[in-house]
C-alpha positions as CSV (number, residue, x, y, z in Angstrom):
1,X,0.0,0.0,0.0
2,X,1.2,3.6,-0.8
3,X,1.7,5.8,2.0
4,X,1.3,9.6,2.0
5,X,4.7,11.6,0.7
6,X,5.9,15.0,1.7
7,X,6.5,17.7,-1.1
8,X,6.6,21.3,-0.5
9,X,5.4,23.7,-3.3
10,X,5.2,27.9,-3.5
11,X,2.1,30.2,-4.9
12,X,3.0,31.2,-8.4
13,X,1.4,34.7,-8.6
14,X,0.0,34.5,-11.9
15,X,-0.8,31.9,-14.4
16,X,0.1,31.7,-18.3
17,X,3.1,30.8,-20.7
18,X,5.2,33.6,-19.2
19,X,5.1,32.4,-15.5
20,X,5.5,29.3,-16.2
21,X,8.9,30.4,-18.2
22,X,9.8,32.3,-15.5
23,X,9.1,29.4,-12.8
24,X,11.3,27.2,-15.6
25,X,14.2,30.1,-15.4
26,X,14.5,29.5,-11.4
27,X,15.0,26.1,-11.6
28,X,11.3,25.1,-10.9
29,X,8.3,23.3,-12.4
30,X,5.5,24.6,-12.5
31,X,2.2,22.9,-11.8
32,X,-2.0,23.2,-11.0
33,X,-4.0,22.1,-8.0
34,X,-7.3,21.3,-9.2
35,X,-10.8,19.4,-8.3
36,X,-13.6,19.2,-5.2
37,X,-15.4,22.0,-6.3
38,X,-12.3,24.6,-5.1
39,X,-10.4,27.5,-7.5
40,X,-7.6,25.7,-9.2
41,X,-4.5,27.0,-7.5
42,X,-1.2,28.0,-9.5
43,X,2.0,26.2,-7.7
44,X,5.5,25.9,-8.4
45,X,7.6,22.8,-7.5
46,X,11.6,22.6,-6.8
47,X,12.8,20.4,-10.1
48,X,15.5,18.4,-7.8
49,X,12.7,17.3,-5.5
50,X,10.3,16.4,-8.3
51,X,12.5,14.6,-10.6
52,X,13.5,12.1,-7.5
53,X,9.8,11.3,-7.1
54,X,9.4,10.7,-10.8
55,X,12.4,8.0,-10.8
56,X,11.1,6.4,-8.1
57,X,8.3,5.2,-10.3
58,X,4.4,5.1,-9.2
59,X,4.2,8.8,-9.7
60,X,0.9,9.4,-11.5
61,X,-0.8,6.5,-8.7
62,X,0.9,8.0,-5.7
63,X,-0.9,10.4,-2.7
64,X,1.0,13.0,-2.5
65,X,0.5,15.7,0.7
66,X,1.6,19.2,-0.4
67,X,3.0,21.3,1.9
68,X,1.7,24.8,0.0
69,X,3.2,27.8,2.2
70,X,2.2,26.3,5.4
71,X,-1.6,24.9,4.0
72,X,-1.6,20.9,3.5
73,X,-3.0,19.5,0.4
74,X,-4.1,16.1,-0.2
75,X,-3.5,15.6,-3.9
76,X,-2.9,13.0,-6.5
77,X,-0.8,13.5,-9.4
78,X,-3.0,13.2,-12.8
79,X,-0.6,14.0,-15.7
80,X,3.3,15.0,-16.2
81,X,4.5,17.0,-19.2
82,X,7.5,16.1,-20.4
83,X,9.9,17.7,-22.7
84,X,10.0,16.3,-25.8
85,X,13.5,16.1,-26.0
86,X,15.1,16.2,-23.0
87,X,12.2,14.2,-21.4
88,X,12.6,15.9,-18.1
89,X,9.2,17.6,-16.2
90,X,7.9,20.8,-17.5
91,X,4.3,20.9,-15.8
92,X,2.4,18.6,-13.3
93,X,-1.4,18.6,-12.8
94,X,-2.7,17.6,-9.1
95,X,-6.3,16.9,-8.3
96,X,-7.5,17.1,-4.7
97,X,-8.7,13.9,-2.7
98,X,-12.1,14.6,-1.7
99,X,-13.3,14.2,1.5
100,X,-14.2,10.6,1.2
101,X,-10.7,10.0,0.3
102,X,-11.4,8.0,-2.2
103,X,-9.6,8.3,-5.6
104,X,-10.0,6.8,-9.2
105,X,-6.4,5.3,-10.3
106,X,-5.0,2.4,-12.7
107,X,-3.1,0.1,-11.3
108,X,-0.4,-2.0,-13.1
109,X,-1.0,-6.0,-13.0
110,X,1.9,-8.5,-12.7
111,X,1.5,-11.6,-13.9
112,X,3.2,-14.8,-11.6
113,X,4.0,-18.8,-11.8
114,X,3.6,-18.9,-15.6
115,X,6.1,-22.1,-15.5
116,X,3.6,-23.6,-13.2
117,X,0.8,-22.9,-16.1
118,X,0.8,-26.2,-18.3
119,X,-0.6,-24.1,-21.2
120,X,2.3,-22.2,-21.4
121,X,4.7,-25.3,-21.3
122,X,3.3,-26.9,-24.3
123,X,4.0,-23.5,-26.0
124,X,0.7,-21.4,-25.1
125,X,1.3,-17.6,-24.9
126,X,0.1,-15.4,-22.1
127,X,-2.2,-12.8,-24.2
128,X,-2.4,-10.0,-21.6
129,X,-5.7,-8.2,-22.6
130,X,-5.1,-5.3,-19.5
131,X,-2.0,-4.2,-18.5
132,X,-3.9,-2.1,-15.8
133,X,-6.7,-2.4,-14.3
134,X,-8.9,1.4,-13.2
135,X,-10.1,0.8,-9.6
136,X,-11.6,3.4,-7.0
137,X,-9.2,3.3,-3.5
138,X,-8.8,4.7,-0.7
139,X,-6.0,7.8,-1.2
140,X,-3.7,5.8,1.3
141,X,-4.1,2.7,0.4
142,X,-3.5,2.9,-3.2
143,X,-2.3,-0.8,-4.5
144,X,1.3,-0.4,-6.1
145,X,0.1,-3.3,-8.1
146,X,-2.0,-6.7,-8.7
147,X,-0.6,-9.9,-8.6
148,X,-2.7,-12.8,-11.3
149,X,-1.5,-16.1,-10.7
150,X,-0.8,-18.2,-13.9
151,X,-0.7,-21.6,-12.0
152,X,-2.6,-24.5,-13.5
153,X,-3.9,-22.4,-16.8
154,X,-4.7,-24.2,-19.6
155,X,-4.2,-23.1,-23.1
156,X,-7.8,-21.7,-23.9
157,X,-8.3,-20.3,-20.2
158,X,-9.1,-16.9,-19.2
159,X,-8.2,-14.8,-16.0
160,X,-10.9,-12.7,-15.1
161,X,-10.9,-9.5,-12.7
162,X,-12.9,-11.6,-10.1
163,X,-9.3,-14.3,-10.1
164,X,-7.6,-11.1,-8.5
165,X,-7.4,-10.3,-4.8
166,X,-7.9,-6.8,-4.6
167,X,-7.1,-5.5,-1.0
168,X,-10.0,-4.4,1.5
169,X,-11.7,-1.0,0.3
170,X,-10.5,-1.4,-3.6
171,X,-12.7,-2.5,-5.9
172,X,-13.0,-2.3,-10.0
173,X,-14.4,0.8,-11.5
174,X,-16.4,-1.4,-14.5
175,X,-18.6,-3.6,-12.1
176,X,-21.4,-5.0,-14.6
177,X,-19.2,-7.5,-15.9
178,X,-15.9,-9.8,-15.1
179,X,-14.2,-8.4,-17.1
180,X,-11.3,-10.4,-18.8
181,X,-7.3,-9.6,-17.5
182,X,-6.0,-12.3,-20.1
183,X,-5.4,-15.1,-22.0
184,X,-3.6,-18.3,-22.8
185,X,-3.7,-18.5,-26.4
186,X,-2.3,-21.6,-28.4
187,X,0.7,-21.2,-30.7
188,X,0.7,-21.3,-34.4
189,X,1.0,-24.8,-35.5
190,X,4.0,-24.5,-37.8
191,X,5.9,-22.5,-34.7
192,X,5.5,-25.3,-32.9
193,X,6.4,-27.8,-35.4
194,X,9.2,-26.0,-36.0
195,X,10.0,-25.3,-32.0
196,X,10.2,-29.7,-31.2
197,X,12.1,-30.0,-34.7
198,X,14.8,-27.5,-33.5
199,X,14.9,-29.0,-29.7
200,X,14.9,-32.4,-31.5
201,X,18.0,-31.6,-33.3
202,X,16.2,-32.6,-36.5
203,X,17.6,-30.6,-39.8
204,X,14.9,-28.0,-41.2
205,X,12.5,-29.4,-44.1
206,X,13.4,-26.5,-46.3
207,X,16.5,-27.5,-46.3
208,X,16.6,-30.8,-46.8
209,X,14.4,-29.9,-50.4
210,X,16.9,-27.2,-51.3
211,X,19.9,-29.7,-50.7
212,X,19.4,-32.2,-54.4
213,X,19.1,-28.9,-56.2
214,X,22.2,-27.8,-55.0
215,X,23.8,-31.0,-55.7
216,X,22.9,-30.5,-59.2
217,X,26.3,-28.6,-60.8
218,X,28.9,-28.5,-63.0
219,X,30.2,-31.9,-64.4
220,X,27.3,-33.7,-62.9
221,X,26.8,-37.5,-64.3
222,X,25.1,-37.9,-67.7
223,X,22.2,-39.8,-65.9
224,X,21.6,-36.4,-63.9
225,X,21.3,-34.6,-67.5
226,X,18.0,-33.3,-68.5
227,X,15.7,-34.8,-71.6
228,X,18.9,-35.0,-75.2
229,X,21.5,-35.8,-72.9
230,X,22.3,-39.3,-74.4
231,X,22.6,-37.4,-78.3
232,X,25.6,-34.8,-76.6
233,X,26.9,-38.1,-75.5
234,X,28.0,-39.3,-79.2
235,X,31.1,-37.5,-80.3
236,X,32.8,-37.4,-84.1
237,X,33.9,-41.2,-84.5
238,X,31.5,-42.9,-82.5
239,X,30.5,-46.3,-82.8
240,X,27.6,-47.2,-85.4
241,X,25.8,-48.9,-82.7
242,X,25.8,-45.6,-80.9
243,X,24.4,-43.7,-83.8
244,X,20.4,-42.0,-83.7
245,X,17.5,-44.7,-84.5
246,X,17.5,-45.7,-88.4
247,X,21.3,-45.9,-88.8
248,X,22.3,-49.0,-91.6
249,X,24.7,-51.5,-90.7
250,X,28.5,-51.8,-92.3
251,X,28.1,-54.8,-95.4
252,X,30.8,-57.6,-95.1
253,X,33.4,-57.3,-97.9
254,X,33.4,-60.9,-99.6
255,X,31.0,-61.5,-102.6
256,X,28.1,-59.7,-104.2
């Protein structure tokens, strides 16, 4: 579960492409707090202390308490600008946590034991139909992820939200339906032909058809020759028995 995490922040006095340059010039980011039906309020962030938060990962699904000049704001960070080159922070938007503290995130799913799924071992693959699944939490108890346990899966066989403990006070934001997290989907039949061939230590098929063609060169036997061959075959002095069809035979010298 995610715990509350300190950051301080300072009033920017006005708003628009010029502050915000400005902010930018003193090595800060500028930001918005918005949401529960209060005036959105123009902040400034120090860039050091931001771009820690942002390495640590589980920014945009992490409750965030924001010390603003003395006034503590319970907020949750909804989007992150980035430069499109450097990729480094150049505006964050905060929404407030209500006052029923609960909070509308995505949260990543991890999928574990796929050796212990005998789909998979006969060459099934895991089709992951959500990577994350939107629930509604409690702002201090937001999940860092969901564990969905691959173990005993057939090829064919679905995990469905309902297969995933979700911790006390989370539950899915689509609730007419359960909804499908993935799949074990067969192989292609030829990749696994292919896959037991190769582990086999059989030689490929294609190449075993290409090999006679190959053999075929330069020099190759006359009995390899295509349809004439026997013709270029008699030279100048050949034998009369070796001569085309029709050929007469030598007469005996003696008497008429």
């Amino acid at each position: 579960m995610s715990e509350l995490v300190a950051l301080k922040a300072s009033a920017r006095p006005r708003a628009g492409k010029g502050a915000a340059r400005q902010a930018r010039r003193e090595g800060n980011v500028p930001a918005v707090i918005y949401g529960d039906n209060q005036t959105p309020l123009t902040i400034a962030l120090e860039y050091n202390m931001l771009w820690k938060q942002l390495l640590k990962g589980h920014f945009t699904s992490t409750a965030f308490e924001l010390d603003l000049d003395g006034k503590k704001h319970i907020v949750l960070a909804r989007d992150v600008q980035l430069d499109p080159v450097r990729d480094t922070p150049v505006h964050v938007d905060f929404q407030r946590v209500g006052k029923d503290g609960i909070v509308r995130v995505e949260i990543p799913v991890r999928f574990i034991n796929d050796q212990a799924s005998p789909g998979i071992k006969r060459g099934g693959v895991l089709n992951i139909v959500r990577h994350e699944v939107e629930v509604y939490a409690p702002y201090n108890k937001i999940p860092q992820f969901f564990e969905a346990d691959l173990t005993g899966l057939e090829i064919g066989r679905s995990i469905h939200i309902s297969a995933i403990k979700l911790p006390e006070g989370v539950s899915p934001v689509i609730k007419s339906r359960d909804f499908t997290v993935a799949t074990i989907a067969g192989a292609l039949k030829g990749d696994t032909e292919e896959a037991a061939a190769t582990e086999a230590g059989a030689a490929p098929a294609a190449g075993a058809a290409a090999a006679p063609a190959a053999a075929a060169g330069k020099g190759a036997p006359a009995a390899a020759a295509g349809k004439g061959a026997p013709a270029a075959a008699a030279g100048k002095g050949a034998p009369a028995a070796a001569a085309g069809k029709g050929a007469a035979p030598a007469k005996p010298a003696g008497k008429k």
